[in-house]
C-alpha positions in Angstrom: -12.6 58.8 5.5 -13.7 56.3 2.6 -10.6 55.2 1.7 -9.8 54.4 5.3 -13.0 52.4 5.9 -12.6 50.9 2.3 -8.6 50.2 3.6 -9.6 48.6 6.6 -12.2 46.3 4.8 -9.5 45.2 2.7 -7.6 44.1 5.6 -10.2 42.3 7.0 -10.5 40.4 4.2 -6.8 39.6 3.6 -6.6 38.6 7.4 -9.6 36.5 6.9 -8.3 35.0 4.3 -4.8 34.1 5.5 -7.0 32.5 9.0 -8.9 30.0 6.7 -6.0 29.2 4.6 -4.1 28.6 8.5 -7.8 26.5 8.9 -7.3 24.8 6.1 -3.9 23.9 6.0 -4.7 22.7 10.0 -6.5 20.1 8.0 -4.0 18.3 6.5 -2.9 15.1 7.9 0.0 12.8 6.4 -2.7 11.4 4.3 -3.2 14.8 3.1 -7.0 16.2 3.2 -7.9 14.7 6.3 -9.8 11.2 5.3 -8.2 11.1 1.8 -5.6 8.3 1.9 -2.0 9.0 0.5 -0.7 6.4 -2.3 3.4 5.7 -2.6 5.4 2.6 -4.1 8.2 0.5 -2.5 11.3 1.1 -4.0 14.3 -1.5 -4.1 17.9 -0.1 -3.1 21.1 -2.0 -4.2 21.6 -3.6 -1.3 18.5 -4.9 -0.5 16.2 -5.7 -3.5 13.5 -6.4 -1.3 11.4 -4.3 1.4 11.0 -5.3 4.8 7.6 -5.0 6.5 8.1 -5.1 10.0 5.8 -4.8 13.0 7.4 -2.1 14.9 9.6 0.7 14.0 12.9 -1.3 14.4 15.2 -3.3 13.0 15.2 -5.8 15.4 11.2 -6.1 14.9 9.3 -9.2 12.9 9.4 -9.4 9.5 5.2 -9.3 8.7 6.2 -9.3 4.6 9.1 -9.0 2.3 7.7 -6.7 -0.6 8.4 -6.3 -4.0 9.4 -2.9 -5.7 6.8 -1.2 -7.3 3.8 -2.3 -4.7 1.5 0.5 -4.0 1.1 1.3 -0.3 -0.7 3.7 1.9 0.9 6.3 4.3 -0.5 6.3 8.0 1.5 8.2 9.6 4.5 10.8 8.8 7.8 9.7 8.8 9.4 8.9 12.2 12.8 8.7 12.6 14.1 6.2 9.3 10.3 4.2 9.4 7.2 5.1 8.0 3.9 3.7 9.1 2.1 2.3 6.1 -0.9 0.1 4.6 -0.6 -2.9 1.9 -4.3 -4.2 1.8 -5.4 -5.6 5.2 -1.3 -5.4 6.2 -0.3 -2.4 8.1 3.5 -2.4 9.2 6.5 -0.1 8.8 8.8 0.5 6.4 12.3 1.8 5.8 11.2 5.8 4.4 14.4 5.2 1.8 12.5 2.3 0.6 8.8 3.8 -0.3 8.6 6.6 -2.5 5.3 9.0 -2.9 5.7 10.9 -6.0 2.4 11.4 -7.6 4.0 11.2 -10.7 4.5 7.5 -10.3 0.7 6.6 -10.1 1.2 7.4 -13.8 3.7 4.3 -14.6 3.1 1.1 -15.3 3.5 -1.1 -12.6 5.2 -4.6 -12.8 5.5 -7.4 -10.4 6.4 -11.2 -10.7 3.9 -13.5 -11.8 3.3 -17.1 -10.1 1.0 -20.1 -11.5 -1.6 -21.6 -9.1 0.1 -25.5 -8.5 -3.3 -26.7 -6.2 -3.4 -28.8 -3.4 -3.6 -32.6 -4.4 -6.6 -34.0 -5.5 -8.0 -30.6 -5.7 -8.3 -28.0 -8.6 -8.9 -24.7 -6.4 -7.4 -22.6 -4.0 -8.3 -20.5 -1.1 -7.9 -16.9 -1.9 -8.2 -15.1 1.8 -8.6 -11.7 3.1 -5.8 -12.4 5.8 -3.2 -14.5 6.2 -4.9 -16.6 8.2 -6.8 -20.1 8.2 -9.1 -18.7 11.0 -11.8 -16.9 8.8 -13.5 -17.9 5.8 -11.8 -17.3 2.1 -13.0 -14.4 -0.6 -13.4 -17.1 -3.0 -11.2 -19.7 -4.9 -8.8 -19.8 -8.0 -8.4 -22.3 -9.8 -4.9 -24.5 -10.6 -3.3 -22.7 -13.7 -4.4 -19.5 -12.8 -1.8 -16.8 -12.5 -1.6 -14.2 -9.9 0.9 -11.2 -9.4 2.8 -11.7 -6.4 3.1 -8.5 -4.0 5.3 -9.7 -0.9 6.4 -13.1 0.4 6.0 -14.2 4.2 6.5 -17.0 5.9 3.4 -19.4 4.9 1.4 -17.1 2.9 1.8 -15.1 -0.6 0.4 -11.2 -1.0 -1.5 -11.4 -4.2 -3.4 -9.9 -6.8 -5.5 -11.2 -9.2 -6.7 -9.0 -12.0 -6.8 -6.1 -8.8 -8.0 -7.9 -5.7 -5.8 -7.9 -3.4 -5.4 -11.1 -0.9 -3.3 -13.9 -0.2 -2.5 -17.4 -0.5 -0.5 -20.0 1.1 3.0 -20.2 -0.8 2.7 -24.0 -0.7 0.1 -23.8 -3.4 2.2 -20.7 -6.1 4.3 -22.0 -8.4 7.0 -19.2 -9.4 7.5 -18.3 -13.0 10.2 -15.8 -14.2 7.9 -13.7 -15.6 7.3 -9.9 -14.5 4.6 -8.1 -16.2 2.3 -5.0 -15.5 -0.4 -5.6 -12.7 -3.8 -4.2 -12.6 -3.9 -1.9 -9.4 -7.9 -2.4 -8.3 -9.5 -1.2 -5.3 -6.9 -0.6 -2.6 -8.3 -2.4 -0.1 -10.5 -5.3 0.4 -13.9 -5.6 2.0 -12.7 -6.1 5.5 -12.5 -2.8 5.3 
């Protein structure tokens, strides 16, 4: 009589076990624990050396950026179809899934991207360094002419940058491009708009 009463506590506990690991696993989201973001890096193929943000899960949608390899993003949503819904900063678009890659083992790599020299506007020795692409909000600060920034993606009017980890952007009319690539300091993923 023990052993069944001992047997069937057993159970119990195994099938209470195997529910809270069902629980738990319910948790997970494609960003992992729910509220814990997923990092990954874009990743050139042959034919296409650069990676494609675009506003919709198409190819016929907008270009938002063209990225360099090795730019850390964050995964919103699971893959879907060939796209996958993902983060750069203030920047969220979709991506090719054969172009981003989200090994952990590369958060252990140093990272290298191209670096460009602040030219300046004329007359002037800083820059607007902005949270957004946009004119329509105030800038994070300046930088002044000389400085050098890593360059994350290229759009049409602006530059995603980094300087020493902070992430914004500039208007390209104002980089100057060297032909130098060297190993970028990834800060704070995102920025205080968020």
């Amino acid at each position: 009589m023990m052993k069944t009463k001992h047997g069937m506590g057993s159970l119990r506990m195994v099938v209470r076990t195997l529910v809270l690991l069902v629980v738990s696993l319910s948790c997970f989201t494609a960003g992992g624990l729910a509220g814990e973001p997923v990092y990954g890096y874009t990743v050139a193929i042959e034919q296409m050396p650069l990676i494609d943000m675009l506003d919709e899960p198409d190819d016929a949608g907008n270009v938002l950026f063209r990225y360099y390899p090795d730019v850390r993003i964050e995964l919103l949503s699971e893959k879907e179809d060939d796209w996958i819904h993902v983060r750069v900063c203030n920047i969220d678009g979709y991506m090719k899934a054969a172009q981003v890659n989200f090994d952990p083992e590369l958060a252990k790599a140093p990272h290298k991207l191209p670096v460009s020299v602040i030219k300046g506007k004329t007359g002037e020795g800083t820059v607007n360094f902005r949270e957004l692409p946009t004119l329509d909000i105030p800038p994070l600060g300046y930088h002044y002419t000389g400085d050098e920034c890593h360059v994350l993606g290229i759009g049409e009017e602006w530059r995603h940058v980094s300087f020493r980890g902070r992430l914004g952007f500039m208007k390209t009319e104002y980089l100057e491009d060297t032909e130098e690539i060297t190993e970028y300091v990834i800060g704070p993923f995102q920025s205080p708009l968020r």
